[in-house]
C-alpha positions in Angstrom: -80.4 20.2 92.6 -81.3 18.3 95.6 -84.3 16.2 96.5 -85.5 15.5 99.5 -86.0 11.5 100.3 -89.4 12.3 102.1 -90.7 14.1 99.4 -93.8 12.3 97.4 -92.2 13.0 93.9 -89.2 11.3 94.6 -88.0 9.2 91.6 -87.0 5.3 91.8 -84.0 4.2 89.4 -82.9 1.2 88.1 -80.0 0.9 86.0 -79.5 -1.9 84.1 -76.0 -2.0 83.0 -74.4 -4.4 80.3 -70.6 -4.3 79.6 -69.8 -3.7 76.4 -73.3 -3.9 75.4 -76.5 -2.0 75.4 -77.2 0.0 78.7 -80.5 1.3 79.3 -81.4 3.9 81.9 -85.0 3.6 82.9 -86.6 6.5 85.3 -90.1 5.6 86.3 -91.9 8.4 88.5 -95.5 8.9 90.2 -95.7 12.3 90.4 -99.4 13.5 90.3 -98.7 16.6 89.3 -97.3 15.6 86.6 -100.0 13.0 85.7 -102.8 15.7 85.8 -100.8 18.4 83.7 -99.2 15.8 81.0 -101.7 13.1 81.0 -101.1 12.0 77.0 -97.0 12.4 77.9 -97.6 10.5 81.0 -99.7 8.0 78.9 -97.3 7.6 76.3 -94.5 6.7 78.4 -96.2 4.0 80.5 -97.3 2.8 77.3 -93.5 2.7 76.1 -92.3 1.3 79.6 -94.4 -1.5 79.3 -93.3 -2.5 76.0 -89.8 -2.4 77.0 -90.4 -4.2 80.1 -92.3 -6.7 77.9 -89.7 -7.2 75.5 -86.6 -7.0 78.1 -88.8 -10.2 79.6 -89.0 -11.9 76.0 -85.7 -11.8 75.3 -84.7 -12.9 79.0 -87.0 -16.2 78.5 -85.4 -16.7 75.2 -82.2 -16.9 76.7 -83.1 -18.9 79.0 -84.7 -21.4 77.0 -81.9 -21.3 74.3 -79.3 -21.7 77.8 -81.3 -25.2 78.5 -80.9 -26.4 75.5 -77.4 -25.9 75.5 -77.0 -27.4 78.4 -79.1 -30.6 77.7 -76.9 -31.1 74.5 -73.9 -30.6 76.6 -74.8 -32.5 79.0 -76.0 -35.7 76.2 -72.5 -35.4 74.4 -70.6 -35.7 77.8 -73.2 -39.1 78.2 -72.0 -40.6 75.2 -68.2 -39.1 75.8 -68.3 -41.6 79.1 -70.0 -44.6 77.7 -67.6 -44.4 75.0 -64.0 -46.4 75.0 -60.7 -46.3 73.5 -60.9 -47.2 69.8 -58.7 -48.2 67.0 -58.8 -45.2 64.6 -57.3 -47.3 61.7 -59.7 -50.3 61.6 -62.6 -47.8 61.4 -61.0 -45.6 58.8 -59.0 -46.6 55.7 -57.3 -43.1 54.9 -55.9 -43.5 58.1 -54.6 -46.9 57.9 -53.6 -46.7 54.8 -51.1 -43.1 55.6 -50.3 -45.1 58.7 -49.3 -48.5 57.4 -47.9 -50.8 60.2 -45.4 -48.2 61.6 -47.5 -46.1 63.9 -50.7 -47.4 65.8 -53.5 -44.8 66.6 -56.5 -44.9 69.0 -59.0 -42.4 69.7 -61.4 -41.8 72.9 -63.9 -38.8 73.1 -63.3 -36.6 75.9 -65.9 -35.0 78.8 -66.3 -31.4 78.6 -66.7 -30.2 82.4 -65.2 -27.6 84.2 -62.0 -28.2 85.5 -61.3 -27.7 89.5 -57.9 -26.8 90.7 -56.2 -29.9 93.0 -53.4 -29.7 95.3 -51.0 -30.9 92.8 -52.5 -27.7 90.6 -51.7 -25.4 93.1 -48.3 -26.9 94.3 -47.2 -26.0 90.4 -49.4 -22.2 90.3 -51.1 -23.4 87.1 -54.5 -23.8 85.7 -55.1 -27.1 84.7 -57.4 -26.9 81.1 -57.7 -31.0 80.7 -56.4 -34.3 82.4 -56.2 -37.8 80.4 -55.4 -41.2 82.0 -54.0 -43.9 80.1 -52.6 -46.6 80.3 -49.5 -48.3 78.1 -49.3 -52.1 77.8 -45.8 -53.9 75.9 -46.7 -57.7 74.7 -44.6 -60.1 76.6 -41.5 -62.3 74.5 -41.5 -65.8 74.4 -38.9 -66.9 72.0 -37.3 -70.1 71.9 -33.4 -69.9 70.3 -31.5 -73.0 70.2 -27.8 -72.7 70.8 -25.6 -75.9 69.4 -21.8 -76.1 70.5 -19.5 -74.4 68.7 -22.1 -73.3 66.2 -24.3 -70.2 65.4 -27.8 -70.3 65.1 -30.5 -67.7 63.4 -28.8 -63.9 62.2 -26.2 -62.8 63.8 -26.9 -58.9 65.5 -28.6 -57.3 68.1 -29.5 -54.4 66.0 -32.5 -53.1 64.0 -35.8 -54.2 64.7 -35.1 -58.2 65.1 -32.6 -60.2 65.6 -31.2 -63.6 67.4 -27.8 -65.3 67.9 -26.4 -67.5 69.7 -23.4 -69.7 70.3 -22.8 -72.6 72.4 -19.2 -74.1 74.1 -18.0 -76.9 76.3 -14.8 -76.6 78.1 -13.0 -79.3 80.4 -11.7 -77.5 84.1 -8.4 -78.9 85.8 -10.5 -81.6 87.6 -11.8 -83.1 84.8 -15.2 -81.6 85.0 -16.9 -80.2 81.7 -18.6 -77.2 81.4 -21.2 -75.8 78.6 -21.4 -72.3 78.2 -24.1 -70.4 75.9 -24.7 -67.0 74.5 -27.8 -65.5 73.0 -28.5 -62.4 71.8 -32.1 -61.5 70.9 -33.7 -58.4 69.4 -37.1 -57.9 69.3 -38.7 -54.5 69.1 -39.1 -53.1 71.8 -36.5 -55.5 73.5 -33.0 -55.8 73.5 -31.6 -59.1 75.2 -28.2 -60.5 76.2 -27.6 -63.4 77.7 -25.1 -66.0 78.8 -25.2 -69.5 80.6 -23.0 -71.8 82.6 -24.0 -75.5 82.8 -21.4 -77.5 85.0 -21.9 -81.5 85.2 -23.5 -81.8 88.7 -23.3 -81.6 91.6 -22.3 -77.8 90.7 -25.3 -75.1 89.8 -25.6 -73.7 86.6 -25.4 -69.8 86.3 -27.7 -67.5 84.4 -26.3 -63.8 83.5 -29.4 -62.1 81.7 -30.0 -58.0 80.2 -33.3 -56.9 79.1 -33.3 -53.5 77.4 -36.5 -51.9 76.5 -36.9 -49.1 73.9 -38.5 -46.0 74.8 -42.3 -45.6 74.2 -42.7 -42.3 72.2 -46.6 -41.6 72.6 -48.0 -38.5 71.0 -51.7 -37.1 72.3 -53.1 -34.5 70.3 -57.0 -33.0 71.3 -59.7 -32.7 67.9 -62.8 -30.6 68.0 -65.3 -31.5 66.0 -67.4 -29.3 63.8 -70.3 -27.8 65.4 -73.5 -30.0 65.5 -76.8 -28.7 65.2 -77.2 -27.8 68.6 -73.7 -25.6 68.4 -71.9 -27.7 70.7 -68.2 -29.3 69.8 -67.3 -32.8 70.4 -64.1 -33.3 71.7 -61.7 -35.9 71.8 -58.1 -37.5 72.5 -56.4 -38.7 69.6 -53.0 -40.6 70.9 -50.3 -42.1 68.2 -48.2 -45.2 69.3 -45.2 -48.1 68.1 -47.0 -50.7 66.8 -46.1 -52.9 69.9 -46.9 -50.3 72.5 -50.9 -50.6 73.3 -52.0 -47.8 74.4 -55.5 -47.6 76.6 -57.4 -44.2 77.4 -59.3 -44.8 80.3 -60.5 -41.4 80.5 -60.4 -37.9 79.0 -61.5 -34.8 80.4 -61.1 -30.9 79.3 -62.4 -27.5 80.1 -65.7 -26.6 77.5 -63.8 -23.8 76.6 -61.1 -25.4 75.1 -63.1 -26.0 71.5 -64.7 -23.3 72.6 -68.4 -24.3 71.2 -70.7 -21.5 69.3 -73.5 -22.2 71.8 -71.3 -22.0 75.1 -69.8 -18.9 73.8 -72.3 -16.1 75.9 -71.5 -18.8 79.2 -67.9 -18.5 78.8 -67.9 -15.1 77.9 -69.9 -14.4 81.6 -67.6 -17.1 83.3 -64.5 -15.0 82.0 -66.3 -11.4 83.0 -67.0 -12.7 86.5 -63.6 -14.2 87.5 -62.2 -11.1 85.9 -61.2 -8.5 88.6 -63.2 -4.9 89.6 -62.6 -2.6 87.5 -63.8 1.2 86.4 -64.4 1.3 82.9 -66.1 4.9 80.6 -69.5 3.8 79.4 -70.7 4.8 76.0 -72.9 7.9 75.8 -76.7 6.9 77.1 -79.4 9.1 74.9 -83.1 7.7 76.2 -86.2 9.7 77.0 -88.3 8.9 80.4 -89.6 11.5 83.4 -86.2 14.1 84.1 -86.2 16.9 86.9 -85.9 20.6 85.5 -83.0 22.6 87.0 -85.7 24.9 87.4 -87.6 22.9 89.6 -90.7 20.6 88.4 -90.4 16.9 86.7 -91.5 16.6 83.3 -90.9 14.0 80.3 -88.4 14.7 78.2 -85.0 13.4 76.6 -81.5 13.0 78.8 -78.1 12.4 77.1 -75.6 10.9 79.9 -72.3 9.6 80.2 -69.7 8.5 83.2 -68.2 5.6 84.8 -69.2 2.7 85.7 -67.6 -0.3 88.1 -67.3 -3.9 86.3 -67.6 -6.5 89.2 
């Protein structure tokens, strides 16, 4: 059946096509024909348009409204996620400190949820980047004083474990007569490791330090926590970073993609985030059953029921 597009019965159609969800076919006609032979059919579908248009319109403001408010409560718990600072998880709870003890040191920062944007470095390695952290590790400085008499050990013996010192002092007499003192010390200190020797000649000669400073690795685990849902359905997120007891360790700031927790209220965002970077595709639609103004293969437009199906394209 063909129509022609100058013809004054000719149909406008708008499809309104949801993937994976409802689709509903809507044929809206001004034939007057048909509105002087079906008047109560005609009636009744205008009447049943109109609803639908006015509930398709209720439901879209809803959405809309319940979007904003998503957004506003994401957008106040990435507020307090940058006014916050790195925090000392064990002063603030006990269960912690006390599984802890003084072994490990743990601090805690929330993190911003944004979308993250793909740098050069991000493309140089063909990756998507989900969440970037920047921290900062600071070691106290030693100061310890370890006296050395001659031919005599001070303090414990050993460089090993977690602290340590010794030290030893000499003098010996060169061929000219000169004397010359000579020290060791050995000093361990978590996370340092020192050796050390001296040379002091009576002057006019210059005395000779020989020093080694070893520093222990700084083992640092990170691991991110979602919170449970707030009232609003959005998850807190943040950066939870385990340390040495020596090794301070500062998180100046922590960022990650929202869909990472993956928050109740984000989920229908994400879910149309994911559908558009998806690629085209052709996909089988479910069968459509609906009832609106249909042509006859017999010629004529009436109101009646239509059963469909076919393919669609996902873009």
């Amino acid at each position: 059946m063909s129509y022609d597009l100058q013809h004054p019965q000719l149909a406008v159609v708008r499809r309104l096509d949801r993937i994976g969800g409802l689709m509903l076919t809507t044929i809206v006609s001004f034939a007057r024909g048909v509105m002087l032979r079906h008047p109560a059919a005609v009636l009744i579908f205008i009447l049943t348009l109109a609803a639908a248009l006015a509930l398709g319109v209720e439901q879209h403001r809803l959405r809309d409204e319940r979007a904003q408010i998503t957004a506003l409560a994401l957008a106040a718990g990435n507020l307090q996620a940058e006014r916050d600072s790195t925090r000392d998880v064990a002063k603030a709870n006990a269960g912690v400190a006390a599984l802890l003890g003084d072994s490990v040191r743990i601090v805690e920062r929330r993190a911003v949820q944004i979308a993250q944007t793909r740098d050069e470095l991000d493309r140089a390695l063909g990756g998507e980047r989900k969440a970037r952290v920047a921290l900062a590790v600071v070691v106290d400085s030693l100061e310890r004083v370890v006296p050395a008499a001659t031919a005599s050990t001070t303090g414990t013996p050993g460089t090993t474990g977690t602290s340590g010192t010794a030290a030893t002092a000499t003098a010996t007499t060169t061929g000219s007569g000169l004397s010359v003192r000579h020290a060791k010390f050995a000093l361990r200190e978590a996370p340092y490791t020192v050796n050390a020797e001296v040379e002091v000649p009576d002057p006019p000669d210059t005395a000779r330090l020989t020093v080694k400073v070893a520093l222990d690795p700084i083992p640092i685990s990170a691991r991110v926590m979602c919170a449970v849902p707030d009232r609003y359905g959005i998850r807190s997120a943040s950066l939870v970073a385990t340390s040495p007891p020596w090794a301070n360790v500062r998180l100046d700031r922590v960022e990650q993609s929202p869909d990472v927790c993956a928050s109740p209220a984000l989920a229908p965002r994400l879910a149309l985030s994911a559908a558009r970077a998806a690629p085209a595709r052709i996909a089988f639609q479910r069968i459509v059953v609906g009832v609106g103004v249909v042509g006859r293969p017999a010629g004529g437009i009436s109101v009646g029921w239509f059963v469909g199906t076919g393919f669609a394209i996902a873009l």
